[in-house]
VOTI-274863 format. One line per 4 residues: number of its first residue (from 1); their letters; for each residue x, y, z of N, C-alpha, C. Coordinates in pm, whole numbers, plus 50000, padded with zeros to 5 digits. Example, Ala and Ser with C-alpha at 12.3 -4.5 7.8 and 13.67 -1.06 7.14 Angstrom:
2
1	as	51319/49431/50780/51230/49550/50780/51320/49670/50780; 51285/49775/50708/51367/49894/50714/51290/50003/50787
END
This chain:
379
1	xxxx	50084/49881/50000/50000/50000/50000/50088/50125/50000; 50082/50215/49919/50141/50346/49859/50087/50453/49929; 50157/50530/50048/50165/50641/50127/50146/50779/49986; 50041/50820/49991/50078/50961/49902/50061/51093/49951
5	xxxx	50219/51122/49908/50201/51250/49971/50244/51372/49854; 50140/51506/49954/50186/51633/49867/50314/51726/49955; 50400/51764/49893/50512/51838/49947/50499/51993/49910; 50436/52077/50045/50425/52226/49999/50550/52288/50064
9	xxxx	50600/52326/49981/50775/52387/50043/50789/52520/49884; 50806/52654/49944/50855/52743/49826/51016/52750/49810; 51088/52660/49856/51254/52684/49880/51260/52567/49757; 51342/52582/49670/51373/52481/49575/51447/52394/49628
13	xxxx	51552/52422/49689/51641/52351/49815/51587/52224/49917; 51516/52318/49962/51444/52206/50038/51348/52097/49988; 51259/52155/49906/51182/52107/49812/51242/51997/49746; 51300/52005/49682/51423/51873/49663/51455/51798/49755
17	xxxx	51495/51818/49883/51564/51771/50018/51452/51654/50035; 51357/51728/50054/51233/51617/50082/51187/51529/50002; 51156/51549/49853/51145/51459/49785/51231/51339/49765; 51371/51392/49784/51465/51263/49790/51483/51188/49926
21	xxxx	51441/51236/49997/51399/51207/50144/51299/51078/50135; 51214/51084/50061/51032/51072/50059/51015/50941/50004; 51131/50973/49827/51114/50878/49720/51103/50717/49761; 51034/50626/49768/51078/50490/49787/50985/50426/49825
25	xxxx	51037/50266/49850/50883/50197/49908/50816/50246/49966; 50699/50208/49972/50539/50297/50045/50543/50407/50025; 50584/50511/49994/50579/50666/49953/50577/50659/49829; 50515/50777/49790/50492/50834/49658/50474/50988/49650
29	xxxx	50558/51074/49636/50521/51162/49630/50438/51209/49535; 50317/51215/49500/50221/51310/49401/50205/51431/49349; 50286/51505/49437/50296/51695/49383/50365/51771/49485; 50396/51917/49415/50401/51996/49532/50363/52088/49510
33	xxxx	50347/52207/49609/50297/52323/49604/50387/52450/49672; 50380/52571/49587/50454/52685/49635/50411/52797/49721; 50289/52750/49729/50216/52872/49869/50105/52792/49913; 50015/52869/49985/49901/52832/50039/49771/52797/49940
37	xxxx	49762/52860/49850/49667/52890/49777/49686/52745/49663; 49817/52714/49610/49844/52627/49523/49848/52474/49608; 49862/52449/49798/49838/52350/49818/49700/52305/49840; 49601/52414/49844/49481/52401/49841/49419/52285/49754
41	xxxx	49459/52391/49592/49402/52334/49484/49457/52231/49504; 49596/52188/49483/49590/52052/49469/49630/51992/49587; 49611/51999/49689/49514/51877/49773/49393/51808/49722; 49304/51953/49707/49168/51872/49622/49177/51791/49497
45	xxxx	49256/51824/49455/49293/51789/49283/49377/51628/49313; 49427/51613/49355/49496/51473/49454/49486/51412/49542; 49399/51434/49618/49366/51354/49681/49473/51292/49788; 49604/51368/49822/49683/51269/49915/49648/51209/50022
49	xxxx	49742/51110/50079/49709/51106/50222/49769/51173/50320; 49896/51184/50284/49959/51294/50387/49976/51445/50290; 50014/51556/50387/49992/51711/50323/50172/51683/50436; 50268/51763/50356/50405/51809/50442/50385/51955/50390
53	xxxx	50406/51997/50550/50369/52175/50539/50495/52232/50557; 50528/52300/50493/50721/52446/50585/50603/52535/50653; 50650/52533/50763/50601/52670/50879/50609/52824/50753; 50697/52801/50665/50694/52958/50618/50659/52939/50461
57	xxxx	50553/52873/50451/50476/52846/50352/50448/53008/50276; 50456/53076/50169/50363/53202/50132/50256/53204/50180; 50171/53303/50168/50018/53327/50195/49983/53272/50322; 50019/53341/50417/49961/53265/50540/50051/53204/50617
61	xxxx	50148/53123/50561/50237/53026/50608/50175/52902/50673; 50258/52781/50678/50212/52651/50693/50090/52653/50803; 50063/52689/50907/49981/52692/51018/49871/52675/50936; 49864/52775/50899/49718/52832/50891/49669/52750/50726
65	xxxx	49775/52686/50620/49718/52638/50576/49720/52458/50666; 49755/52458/50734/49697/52317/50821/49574/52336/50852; 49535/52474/50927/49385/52455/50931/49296/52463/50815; 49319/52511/50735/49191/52507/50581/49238/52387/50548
69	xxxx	49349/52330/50558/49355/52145/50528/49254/52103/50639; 49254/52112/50738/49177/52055/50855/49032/52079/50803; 48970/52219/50842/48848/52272/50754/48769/52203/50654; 48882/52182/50557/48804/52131/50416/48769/51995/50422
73	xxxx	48781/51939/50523/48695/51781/50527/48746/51702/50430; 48904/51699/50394/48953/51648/50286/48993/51515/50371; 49004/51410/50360/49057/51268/50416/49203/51281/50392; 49252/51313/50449/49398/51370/50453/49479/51404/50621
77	xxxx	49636/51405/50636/49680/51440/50740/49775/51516/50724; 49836/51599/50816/49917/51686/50779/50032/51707/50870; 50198/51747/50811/50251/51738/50886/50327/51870/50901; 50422/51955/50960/50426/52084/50971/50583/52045/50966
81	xxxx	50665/52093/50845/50818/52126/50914/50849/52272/50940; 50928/52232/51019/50965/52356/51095/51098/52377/51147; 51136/52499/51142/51308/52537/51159/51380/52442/51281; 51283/52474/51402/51319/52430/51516/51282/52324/51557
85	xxxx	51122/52269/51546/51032/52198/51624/51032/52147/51748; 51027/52303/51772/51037/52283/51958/50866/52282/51991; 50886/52253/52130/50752/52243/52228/50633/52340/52143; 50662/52459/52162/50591/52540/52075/50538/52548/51950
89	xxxx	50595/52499/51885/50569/52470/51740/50459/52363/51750; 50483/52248/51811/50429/52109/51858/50304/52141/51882; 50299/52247/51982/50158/52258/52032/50075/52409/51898; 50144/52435/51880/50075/52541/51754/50016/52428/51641
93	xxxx	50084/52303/51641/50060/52254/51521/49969/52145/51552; 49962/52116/51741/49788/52036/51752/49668/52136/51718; 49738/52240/51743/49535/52343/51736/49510/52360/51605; 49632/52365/51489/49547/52400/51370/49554/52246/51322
97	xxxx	49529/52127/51386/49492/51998/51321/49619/51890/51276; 49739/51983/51285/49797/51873/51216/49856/51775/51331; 49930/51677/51264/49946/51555/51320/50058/51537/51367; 50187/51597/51320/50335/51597/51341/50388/51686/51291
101	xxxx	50487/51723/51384/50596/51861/51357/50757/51758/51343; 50821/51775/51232/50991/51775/51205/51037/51886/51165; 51157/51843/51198/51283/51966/51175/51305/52006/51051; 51360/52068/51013/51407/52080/50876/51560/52045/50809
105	xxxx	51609/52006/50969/51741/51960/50931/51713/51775/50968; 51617/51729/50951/51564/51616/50982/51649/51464/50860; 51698/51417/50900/51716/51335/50801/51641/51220/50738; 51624/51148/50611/51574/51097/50570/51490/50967/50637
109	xxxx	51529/50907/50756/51476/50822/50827/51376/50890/50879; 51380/51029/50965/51324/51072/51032/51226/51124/50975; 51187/51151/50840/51117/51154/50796/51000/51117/50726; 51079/51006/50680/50978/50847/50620/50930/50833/50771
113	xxxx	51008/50814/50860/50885/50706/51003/50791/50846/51023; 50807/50935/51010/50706/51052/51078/50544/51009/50979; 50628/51010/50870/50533/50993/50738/50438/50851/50738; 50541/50748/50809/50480/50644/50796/50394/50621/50976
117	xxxx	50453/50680/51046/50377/50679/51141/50243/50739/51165; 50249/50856/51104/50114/50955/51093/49997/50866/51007; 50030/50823/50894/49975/50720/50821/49898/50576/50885; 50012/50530/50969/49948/50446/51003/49871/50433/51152
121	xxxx	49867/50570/51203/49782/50585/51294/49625/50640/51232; 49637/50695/51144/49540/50725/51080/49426/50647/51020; 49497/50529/50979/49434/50427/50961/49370/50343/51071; 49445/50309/51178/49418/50295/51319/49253/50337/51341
125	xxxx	49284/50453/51355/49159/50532/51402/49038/50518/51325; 49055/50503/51185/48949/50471/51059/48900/50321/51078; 48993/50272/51172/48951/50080/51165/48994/50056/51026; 49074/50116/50933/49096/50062/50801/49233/50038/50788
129	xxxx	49287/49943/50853/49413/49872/50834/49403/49821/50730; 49510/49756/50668/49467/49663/50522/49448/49510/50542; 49410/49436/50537/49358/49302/50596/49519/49245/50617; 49587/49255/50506/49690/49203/50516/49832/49195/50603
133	xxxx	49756/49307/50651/49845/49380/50757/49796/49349/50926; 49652/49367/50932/49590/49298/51031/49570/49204/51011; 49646/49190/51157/49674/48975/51168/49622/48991/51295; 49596/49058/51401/49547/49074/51509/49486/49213/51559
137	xxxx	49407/49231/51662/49348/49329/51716/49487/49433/51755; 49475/49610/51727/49562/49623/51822/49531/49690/51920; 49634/49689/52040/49601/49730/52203/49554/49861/52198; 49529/49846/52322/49490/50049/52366/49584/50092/52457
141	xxxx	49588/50190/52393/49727/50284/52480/49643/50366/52570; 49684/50398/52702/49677/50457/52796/49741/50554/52855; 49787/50669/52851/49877/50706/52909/49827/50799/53041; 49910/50781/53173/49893/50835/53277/50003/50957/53315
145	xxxx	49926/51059/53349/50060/51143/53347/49981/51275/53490; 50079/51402/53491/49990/51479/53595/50031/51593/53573; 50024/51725/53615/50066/51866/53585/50183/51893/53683; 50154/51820/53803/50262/51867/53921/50294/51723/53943
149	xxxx	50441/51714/54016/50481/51562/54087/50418/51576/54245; 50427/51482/54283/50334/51441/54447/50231/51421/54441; 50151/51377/54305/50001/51340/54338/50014/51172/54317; 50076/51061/54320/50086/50964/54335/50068/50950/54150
153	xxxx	50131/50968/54062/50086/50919/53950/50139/50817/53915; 50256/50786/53946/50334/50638/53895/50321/50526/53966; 50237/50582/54123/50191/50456/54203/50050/50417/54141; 49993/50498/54091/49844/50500/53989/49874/50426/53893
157	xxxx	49972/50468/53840/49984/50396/53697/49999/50271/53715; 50164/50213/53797/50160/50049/53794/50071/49969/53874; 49976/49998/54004/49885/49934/54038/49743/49942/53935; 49705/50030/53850/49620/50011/53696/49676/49926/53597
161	xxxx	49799/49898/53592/49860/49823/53444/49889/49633/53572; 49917/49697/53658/49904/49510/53749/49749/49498/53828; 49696/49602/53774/49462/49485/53767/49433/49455/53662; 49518/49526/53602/49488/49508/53456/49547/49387/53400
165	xxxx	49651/49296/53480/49690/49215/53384/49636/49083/53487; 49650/49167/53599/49590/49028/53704/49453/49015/53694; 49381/49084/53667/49244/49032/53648/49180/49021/53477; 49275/49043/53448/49218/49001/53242/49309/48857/53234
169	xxxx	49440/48875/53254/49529/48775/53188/49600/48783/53040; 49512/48911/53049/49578/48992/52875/49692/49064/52860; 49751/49033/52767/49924/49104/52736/49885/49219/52847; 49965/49268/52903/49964/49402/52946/50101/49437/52959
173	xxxx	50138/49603/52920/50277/49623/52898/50234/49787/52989; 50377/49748/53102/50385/49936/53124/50501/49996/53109; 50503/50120/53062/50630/50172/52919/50623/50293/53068; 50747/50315/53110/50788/50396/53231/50918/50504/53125
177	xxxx	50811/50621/53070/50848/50684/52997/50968/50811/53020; 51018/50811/53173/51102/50872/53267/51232/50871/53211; 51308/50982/53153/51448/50982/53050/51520/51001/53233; 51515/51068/53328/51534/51079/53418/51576/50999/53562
181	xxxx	51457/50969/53623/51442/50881/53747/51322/50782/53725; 51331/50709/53660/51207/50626/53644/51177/50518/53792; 51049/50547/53847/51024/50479/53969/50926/50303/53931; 50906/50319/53821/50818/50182/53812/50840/50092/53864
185	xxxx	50979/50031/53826/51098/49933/53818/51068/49905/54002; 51085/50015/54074/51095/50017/54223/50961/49959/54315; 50891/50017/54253/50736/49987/54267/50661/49802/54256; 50744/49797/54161/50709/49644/54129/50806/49544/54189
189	xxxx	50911/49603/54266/51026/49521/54275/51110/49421/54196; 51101/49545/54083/51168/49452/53956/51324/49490/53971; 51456/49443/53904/51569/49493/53888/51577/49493/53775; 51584/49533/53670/51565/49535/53544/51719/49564/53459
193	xxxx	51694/49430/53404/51865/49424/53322/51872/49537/53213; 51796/49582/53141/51813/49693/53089/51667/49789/53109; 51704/49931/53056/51604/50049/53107/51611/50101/52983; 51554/50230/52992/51502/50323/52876/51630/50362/52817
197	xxxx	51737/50369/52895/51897/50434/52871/51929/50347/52771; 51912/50226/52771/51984/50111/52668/51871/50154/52536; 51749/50186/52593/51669/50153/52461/51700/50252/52359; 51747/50378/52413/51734/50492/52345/51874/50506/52237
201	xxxx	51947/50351/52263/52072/50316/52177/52017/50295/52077; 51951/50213/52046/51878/50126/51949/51863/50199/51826; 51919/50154/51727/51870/50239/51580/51734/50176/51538; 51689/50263/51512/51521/50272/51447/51497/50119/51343
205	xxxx	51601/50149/51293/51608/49986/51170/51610/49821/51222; 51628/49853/51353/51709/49733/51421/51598/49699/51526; 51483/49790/51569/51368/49814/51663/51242/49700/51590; 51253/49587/51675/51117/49470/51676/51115/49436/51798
209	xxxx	50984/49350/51792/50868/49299/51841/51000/49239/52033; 51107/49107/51965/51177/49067/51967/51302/49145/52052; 51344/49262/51985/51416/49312/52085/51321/49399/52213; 51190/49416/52144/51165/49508/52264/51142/49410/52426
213	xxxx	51098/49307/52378/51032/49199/52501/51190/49178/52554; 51324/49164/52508/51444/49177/52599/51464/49282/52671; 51399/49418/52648/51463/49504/52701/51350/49492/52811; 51240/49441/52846/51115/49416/52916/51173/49323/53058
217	xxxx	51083/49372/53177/51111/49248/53246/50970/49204/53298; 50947/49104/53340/50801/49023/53371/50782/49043/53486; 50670/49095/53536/50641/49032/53667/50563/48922/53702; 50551/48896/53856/50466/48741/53856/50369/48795/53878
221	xxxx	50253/48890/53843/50118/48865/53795/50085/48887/53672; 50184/48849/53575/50198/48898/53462/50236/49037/53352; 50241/49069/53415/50245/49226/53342/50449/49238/53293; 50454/49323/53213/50555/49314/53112/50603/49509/53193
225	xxxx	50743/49494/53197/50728/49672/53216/50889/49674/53142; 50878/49811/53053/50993/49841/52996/51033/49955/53085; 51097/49959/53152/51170/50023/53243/51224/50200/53249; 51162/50300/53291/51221/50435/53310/51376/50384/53321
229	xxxx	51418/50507/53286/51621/50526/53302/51640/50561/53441; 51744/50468/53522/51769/50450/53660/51848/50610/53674; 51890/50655/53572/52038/50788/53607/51971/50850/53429; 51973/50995/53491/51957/51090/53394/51995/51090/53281
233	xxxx	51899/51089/53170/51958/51100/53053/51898/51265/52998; 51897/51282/52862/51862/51456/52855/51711/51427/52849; 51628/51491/52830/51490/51506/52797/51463/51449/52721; 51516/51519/52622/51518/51430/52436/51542/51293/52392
237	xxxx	51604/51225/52523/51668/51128/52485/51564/50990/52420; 51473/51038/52432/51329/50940/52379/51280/51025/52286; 51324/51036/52148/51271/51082/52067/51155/51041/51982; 51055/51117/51926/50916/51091/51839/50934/50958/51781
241	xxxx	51022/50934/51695/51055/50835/51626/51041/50750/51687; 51166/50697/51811/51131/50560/51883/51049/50582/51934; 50977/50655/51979/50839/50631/52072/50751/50608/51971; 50745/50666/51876/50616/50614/51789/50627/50478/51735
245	xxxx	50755/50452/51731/50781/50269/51632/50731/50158/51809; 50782/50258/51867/50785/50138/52027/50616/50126/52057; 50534/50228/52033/50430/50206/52050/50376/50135/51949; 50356/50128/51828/50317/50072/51726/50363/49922/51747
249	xxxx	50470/49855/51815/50511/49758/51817/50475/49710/51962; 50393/49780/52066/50341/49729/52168/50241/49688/52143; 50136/49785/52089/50029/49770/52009/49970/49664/51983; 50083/49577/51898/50082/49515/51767/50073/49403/51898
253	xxxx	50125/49383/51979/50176/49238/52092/50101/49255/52250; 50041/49339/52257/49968/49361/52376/49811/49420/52380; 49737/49376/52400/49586/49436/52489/49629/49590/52531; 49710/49566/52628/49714/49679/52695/49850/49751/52739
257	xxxx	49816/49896/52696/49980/49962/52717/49930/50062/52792; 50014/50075/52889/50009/50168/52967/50135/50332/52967; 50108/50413/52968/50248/50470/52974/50220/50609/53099; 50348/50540/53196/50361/50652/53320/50459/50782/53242
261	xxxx	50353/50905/53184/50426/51030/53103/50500/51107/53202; 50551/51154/53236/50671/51233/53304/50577/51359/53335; 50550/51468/53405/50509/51610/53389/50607/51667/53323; 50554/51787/53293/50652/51888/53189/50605/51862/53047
265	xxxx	50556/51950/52998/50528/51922/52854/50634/51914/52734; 50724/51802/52742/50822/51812/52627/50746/51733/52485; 50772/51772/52428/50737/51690/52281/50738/51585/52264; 50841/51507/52371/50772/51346/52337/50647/51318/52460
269	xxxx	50698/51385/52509/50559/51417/52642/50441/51436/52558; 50421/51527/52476/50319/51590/52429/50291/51466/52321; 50342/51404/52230/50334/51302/52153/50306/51188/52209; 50339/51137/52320/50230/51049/52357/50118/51059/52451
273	xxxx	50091/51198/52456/49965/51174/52527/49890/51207/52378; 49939/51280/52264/49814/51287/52149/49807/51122/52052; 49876/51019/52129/49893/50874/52056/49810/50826/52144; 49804/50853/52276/49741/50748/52355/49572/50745/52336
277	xxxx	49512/50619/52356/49353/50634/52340/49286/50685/52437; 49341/50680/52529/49316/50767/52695/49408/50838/52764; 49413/50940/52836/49470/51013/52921/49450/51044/53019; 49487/50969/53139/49432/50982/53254/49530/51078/53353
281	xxxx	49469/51204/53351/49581/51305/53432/49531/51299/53562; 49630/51306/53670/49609/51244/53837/49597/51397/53871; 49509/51405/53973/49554/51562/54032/49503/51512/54199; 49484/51585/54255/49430/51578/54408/49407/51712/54478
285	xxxx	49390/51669/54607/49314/51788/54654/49362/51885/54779; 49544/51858/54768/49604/51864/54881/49626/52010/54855; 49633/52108/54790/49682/52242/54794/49638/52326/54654; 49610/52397/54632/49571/52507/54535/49693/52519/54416
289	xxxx	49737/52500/54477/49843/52509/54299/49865/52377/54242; 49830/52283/54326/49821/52153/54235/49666/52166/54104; 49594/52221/54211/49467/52225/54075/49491/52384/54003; 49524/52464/54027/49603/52555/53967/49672/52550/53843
293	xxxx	49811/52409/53842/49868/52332/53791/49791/52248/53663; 49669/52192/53689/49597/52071/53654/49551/52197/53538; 49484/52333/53582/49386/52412/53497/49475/52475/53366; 49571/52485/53362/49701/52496/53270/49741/52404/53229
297	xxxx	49710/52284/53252/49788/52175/53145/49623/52152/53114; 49562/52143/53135/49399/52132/53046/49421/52234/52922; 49434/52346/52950/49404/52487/52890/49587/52424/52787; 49688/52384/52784/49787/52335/52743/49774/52237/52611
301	xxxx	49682/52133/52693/49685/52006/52600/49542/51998/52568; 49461/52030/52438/49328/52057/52442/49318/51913/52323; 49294/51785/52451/49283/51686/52386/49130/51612/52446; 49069/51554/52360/48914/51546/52379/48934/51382/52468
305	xxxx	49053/51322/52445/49093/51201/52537/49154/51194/52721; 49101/51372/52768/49149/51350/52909/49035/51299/52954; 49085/51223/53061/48984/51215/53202/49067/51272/53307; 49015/51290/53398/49073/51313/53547/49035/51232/53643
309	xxxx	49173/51212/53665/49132/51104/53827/49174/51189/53960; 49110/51159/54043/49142/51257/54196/49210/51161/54253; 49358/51162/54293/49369/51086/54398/49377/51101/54489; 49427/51004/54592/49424/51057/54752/49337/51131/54855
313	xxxx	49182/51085/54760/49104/51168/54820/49083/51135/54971; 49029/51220/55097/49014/51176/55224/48947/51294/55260; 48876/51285/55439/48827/51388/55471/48922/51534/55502; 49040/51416/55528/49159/51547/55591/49182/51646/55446
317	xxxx	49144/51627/55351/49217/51733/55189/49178/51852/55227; 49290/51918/55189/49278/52125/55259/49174/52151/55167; 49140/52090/55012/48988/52136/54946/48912/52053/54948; 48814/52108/54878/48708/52015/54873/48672/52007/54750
321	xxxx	48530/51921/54704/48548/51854/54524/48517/51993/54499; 48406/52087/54551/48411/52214/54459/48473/52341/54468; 48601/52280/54527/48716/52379/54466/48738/52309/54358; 48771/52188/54312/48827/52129/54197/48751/52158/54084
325	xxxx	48641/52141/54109/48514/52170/53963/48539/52381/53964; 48532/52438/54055/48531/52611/54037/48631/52622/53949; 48782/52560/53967/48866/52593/53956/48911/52535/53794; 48870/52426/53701/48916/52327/53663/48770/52339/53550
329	xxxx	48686/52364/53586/48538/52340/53510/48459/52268/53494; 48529/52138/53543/48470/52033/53505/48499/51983/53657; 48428/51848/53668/48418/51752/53833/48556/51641/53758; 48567/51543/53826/48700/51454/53792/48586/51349/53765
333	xxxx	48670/51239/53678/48606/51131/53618/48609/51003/53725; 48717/51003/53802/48711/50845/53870/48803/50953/54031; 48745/50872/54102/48849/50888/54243/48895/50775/54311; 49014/50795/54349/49088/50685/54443/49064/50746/54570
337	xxxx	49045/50692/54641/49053/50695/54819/49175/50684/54861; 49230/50809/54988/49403/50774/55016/49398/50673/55144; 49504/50591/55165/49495/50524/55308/49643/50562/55321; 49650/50625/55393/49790/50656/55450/49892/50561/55514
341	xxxx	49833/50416/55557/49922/50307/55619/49934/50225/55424; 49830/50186/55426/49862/50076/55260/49941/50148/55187; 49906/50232/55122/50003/50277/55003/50173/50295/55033; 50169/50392/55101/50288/50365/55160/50399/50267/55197
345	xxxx	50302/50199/55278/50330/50033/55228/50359/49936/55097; 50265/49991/55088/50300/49921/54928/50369/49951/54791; 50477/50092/54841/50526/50135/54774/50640/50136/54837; 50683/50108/54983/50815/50019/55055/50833/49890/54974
349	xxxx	50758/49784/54996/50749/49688/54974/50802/49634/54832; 50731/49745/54793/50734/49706/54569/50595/49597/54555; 50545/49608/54652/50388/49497/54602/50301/49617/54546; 50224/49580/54412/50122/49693/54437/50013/49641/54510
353	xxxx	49922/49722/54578/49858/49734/54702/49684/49682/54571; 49708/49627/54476/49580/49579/54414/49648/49433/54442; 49716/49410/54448/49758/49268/54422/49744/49217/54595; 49851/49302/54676/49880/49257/54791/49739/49256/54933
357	xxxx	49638/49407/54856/49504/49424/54914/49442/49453/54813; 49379/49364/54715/49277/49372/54661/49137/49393/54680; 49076/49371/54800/48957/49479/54879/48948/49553/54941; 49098/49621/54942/49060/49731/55017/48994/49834/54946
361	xxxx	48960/49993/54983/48898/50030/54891/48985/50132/54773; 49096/50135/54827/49182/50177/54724/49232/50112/54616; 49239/49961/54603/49252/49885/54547/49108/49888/54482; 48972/49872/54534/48875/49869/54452/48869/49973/54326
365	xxxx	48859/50089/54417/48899/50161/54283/48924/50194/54179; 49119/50109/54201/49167/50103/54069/49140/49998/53996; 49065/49884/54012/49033/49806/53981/48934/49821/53882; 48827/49926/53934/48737/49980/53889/48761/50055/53809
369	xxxx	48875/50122/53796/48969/50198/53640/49011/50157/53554; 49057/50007/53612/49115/49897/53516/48999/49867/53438; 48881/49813/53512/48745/49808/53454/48716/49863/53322; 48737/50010/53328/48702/50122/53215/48770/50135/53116
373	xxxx	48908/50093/53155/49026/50162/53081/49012/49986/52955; 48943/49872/53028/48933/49748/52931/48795/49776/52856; 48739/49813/52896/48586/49845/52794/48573/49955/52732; 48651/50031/52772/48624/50174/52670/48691/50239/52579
377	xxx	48684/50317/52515/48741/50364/52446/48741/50477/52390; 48820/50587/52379/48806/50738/52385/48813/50777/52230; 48810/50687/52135/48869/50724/52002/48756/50603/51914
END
């Protein structure tokens, strides 16, 4: 199946750059265009599947023709290059619709997987894989993440991804997305022979099914966790690329993926919470700038896949639920109950507290998230 794409770039330079970039299996480039007005017409006139935009498109520049691509109800996706493609750009280029931001000093790999990734999420979402290609159902991504650290999100996350595997029995994978201090590993009482640091070696060409389950370690209620980096790596060090091939290849081998997102909105931050089929952002009710916090990454990430979970709720919280709804607009979707002896506990220990107290009511709970997060679906 033949990727077609239109290339709107007015630099002859570049314009070239990309096409030889582009040329080859599954791609086809179909045309290009020198301003806004000429990718219009022929978008309509071609029909591609992907649109590659330059931020400094004529007439308007790339943005803004992403949104009249968006607008025109054309079956199409779009991708934005851009000088820098920093954070900013990233998020300029979710509001006017498009799908992915690259560099312009991007090299040819990095460009086919952007191309081929956008593509084949697209299809994803349409349910129109090509038969030949679907050989199995694929998983739902989850990702858990929060605006501020101290609301328990990574103890949320691996006690949801271990009900989830202890009470289905279905693949379940949790991707501890931490370039930093990743706590999963600790939580589960795993030691994990390799972490995110090794993964982020890996050339893109060399990335299967196969190596990823080595870099994985098992636990005994089943669940699979690819490991946060024990010692700092940079931010970046999990770039779009492998995160988009690593997800596509969890996907492909698991029911269920979970991913504990880091706070801080970096671009791969921001890229997998717009991949994941859910987004479950943790907040609580211990102090005013945590929901403060929560009302800025809403107003940040204007993705129709959040829920909110409250955790740690109790009578002792300095607010109450309608500070959270005044403040936030909305009420939260699911609440956990805090117990100040279990969790704690169970985050000494490395048991999660669904496994080790499965009736208690904090454990019910998440159980009861696990519940949702297996029947539903945000997309």
């Amino acid at each position: 199946m033949t990727i077609r794409v239109l290339i709107a770039e007015h630099n002859l330079e570049r314009r070239e750059h990309l096409q030889a970039a582009l040329t080859g299996d599954a791609v086809e480039v179909v045309g290009v265009a020198r301003d806004g007005a000429e990718v219009s017409r022929q978008a309509a006139a071609l029909r591609p599947d992907i649109v590659l935009l330059d931020e400094d498109l004529p007439q308007d520049g790339g943005f803004a023709a992403a949104e009249g691509l968006a607008a025109s109800g054309l079956p199409l996706q779009t991708i934005l290059v851009c000088g820098e493609g920093s954070e900013r750009d990233l998020r300029r280029a979710m509001r006017a619709g498009a799908r992915e931001v690259v560099c312009r000093t991007a090299g040819p790999t990095v460009l086919r997987a952007a191309v081929l990734s956008v593509h084949a999420e697209h299809l994803r979402r349409q349910g129109s894989v090509p038969a030949e290609t679907r050989t199995k159902p694929l998983g739902q991504v989850t990702a858990v993440t929060s605006a501020k650290g101290g609301v328990g999100k990574t103890t949320l996350a691996v006690n949801l991804a271990a009900a989830l595997a202890a009470e289905t029995g279905e693949p379940t994978v949790l991707f501890d997305l931490h370039t930093q201090f990743g706590d999963a590993a600790l939580l589960l009482n795993l030691f994990p022979r390799r972490t995110l640091a090794d993964l982020v070696q890996v050339d893109l060409t060399d990335l299967d099914a196969a190596l990823l389950d080595d870099h994985s370690e098992r636990h005994r209620c089943g669940l699979k966790l690819l490991a946060g980096a024990s010692a700092p790596l940079p931010f970046d060090a999990l770039t779009p690329a492998l995160l988009d091939q690593t997800l596509r290849l969890l996907r492909e081998n698991h029911m269920h993926v979970i991913l504990d997102v880091p706070t801080g909105l970096t671009e791969t931050a921001r890229r997998a919470l717009a991949e994941a089929d859910r987004v479950l952002l943790v907040a609580s009710l211990f102090d005013l700038t945590t929901l403060a916090d929560t009302r800025l990454w809403l107003e940040a990430v204007p993705l129709e896949t959040v829920q909110i979970v409250l955790n740690r709720v109790s009578a002792s919280n300095k607010l109450q639920l309608a500070d959270l709804t005044r403040t936030l607009g909305r009420s939260a979707d699911y609440f956990v109950p805090n117990d100040g002896k279990l969790i704690p506990a169970s985050v000494n220990s490395g048991v999660p507290f669904v496994l080790s107290h499965p009736n208690s009511k904090a454990a019910c709970s998440a159980y009861t998230l696990a519940r949702s997060v297996r029947h539903g679906s945000q997309r």
